[in-house]
DORO-997833 format. One record per residue (C-alpha): residue in three letters; chain; x, z, y. Coordinates in nm, 4 decimals, always signed. Example, Ala and Ser with C-alpha at 12.3 -4.5 7.8 and 13.67 -1.06 7.14 Angstrom:
residues 2
<atom residu="ALA" chaine="A" x="+1.2300" z="+0.7800" y="-0.4500"/>
<atom residu="SER" chaine="A" x="+1.3670" z="+0.7140" y="-0.1060"/>
END
This chain:
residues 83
<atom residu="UNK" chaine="A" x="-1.4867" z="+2.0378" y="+0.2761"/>
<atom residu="UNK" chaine="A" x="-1.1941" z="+1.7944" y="+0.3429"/>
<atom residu="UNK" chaine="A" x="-1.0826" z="+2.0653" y="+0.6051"/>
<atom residu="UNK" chaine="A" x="-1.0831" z="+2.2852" y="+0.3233"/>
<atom residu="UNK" chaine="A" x="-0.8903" z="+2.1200" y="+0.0848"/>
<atom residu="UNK" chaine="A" x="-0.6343" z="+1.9531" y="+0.3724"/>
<atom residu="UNK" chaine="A" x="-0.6298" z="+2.1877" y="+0.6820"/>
<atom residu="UNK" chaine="A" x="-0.2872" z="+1.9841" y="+0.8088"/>
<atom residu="UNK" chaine="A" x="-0.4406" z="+1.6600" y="+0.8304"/>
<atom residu="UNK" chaine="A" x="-0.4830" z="+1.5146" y="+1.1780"/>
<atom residu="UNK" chaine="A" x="-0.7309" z="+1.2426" y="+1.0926"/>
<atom residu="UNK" chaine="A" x="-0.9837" z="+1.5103" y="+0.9183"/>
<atom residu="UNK" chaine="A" x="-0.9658" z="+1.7071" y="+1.2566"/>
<atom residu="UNK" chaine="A" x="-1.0147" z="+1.4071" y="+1.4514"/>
<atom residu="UNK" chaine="A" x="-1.3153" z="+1.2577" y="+1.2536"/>
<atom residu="UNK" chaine="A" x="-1.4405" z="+1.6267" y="+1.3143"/>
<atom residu="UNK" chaine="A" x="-1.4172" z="+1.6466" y="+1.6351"/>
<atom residu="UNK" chaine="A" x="-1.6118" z="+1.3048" y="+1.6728"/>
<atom residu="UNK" chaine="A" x="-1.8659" z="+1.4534" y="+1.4650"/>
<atom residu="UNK" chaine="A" x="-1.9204" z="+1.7552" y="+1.6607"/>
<atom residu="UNK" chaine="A" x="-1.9058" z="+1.5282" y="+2.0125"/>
<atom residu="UNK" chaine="A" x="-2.1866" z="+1.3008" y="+1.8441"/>
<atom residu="UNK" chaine="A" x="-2.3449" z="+1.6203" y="+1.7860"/>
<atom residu="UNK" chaine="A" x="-2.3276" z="+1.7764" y="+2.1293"/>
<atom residu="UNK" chaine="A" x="-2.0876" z="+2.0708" y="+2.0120"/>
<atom residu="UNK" chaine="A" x="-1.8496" z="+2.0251" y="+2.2814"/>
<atom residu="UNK" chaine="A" x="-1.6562" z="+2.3374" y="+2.2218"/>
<atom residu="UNK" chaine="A" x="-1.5633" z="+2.2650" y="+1.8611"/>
<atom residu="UNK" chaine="A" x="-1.4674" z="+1.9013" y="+1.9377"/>
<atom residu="UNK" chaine="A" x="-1.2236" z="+1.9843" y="+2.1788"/>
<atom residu="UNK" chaine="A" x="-1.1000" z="+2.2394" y="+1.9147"/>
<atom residu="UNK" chaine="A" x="-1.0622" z="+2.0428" y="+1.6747"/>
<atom residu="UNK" chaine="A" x="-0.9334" z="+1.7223" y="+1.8774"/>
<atom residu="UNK" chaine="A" x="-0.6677" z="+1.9551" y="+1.9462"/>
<atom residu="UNK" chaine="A" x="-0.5648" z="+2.0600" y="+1.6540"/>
<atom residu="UNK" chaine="A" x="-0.5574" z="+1.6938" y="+1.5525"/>
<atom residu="UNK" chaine="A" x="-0.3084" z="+1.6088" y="+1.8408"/>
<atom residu="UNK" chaine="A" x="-0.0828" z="+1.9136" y="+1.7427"/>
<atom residu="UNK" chaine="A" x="-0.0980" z="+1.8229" y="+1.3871"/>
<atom residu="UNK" chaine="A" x="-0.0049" z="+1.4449" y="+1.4397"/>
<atom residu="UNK" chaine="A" x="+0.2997" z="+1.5219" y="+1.6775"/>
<atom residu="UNK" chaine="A" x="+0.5065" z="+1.7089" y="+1.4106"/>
<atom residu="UNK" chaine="A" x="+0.7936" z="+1.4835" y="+1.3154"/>
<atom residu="UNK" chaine="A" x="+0.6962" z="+1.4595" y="+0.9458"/>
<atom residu="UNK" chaine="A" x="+0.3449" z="+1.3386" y="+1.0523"/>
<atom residu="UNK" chaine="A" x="+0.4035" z="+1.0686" y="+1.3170"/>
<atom residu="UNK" chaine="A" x="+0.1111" z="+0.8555" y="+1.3630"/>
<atom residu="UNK" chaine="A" x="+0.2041" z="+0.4440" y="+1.4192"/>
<atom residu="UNK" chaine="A" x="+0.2153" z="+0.3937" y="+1.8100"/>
<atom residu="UNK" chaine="A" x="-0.1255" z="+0.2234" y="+1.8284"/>
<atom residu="UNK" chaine="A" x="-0.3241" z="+0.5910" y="+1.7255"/>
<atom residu="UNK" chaine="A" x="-0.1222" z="+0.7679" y="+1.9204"/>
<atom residu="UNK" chaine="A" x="-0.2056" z="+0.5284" y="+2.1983"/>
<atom residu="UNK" chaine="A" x="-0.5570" z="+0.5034" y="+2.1022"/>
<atom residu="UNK" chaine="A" x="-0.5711" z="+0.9005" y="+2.0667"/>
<atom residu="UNK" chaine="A" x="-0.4235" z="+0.9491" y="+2.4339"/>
<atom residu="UNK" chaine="A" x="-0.7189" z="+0.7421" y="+2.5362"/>
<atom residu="UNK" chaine="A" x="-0.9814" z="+0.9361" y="+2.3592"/>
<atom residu="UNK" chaine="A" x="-0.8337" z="+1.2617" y="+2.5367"/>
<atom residu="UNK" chaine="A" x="-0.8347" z="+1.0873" y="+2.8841"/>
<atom residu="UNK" chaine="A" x="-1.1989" z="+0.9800" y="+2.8041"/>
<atom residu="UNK" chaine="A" x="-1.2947" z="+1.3477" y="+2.7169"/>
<atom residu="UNK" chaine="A" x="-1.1114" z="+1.4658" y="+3.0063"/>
<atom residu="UNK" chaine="A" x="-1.3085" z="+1.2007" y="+3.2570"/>
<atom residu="UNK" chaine="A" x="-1.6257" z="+1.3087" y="+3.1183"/>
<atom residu="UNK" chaine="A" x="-1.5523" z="+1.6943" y="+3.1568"/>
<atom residu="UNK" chaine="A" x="-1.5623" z="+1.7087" y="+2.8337"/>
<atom residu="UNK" chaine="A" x="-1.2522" z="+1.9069" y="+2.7901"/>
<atom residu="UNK" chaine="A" x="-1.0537" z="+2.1244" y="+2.9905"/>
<atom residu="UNK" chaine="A" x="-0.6819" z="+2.0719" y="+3.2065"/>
<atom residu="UNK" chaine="A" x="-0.4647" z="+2.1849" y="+2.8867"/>
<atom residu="UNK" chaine="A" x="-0.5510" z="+1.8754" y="+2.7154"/>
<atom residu="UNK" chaine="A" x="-0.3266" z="+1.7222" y="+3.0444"/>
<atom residu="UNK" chaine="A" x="-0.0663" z="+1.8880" y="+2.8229"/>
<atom residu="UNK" chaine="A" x="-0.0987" z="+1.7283" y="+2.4947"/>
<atom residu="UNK" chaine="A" x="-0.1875" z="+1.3618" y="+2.6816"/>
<atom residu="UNK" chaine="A" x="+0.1472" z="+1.3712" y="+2.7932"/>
<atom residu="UNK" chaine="A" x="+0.2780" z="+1.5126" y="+2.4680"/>
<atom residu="UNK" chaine="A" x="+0.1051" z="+1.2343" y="+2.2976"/>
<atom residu="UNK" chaine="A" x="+0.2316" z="+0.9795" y="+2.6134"/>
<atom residu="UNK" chaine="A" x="+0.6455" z="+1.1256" y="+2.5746"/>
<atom residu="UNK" chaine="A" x="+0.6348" z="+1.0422" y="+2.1637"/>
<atom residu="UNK" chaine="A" x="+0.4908" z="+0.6681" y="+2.2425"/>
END
C-alpha cells in the first residue's frame, strides 16, 4: 500500500526489500533494494551520510551472500562516490 500511495520513496523500497529477503523472495528484494538506492541518490532526496553508509553495507552484505548480482557493484560505488 505505502508503495502505492509513495512509489518515490527510498525507505518504502528498502523496508520492502527486507521484507521480501526475510521472506526468501530474493528476486524482488534485490528489485526493490535497487530501486531504493536509485531513488535515494537523486539530489533532491539525499539520505544523511550514515544511511547511505549503512545502505552500501547492506548491498555489500547481499552481494557476499550471492544474494544479488555484479550490477549492484555499480550502485555500491554510486552510493560510495556521494558519501
Amino acid at each position: 500500500m505505502a508503495i502505492k500511495l509513495s512509489p518515490d520513496m527510498d525507505e518504502t523500497h528498502g523496508k520492502l526489500a527486507l521484507a521480501h529477503l526475510a521472506s526468501g523472495a530474493l528476486e524482488y528484494a534485490f528489485a526493490h533494494l535497487k530501486r531504493a538506492a536509485q531513488l535515494s541518490i537523486r539530489p533532491q532526496n539525499l539520505s544523511a551520510i550514515f544511511k547511505l553508509c549503512h545502505d552500501i553495507d547492506r548491498m555489500r552484505h547481499l552481494y557476499a551472500r550471492g544474494l544479488s548480482g555484479e550490477d549492484i557493484q555499480k550502485t555500491i560505488g554510486d552510493f560510495e562516490h556521494v558519501c
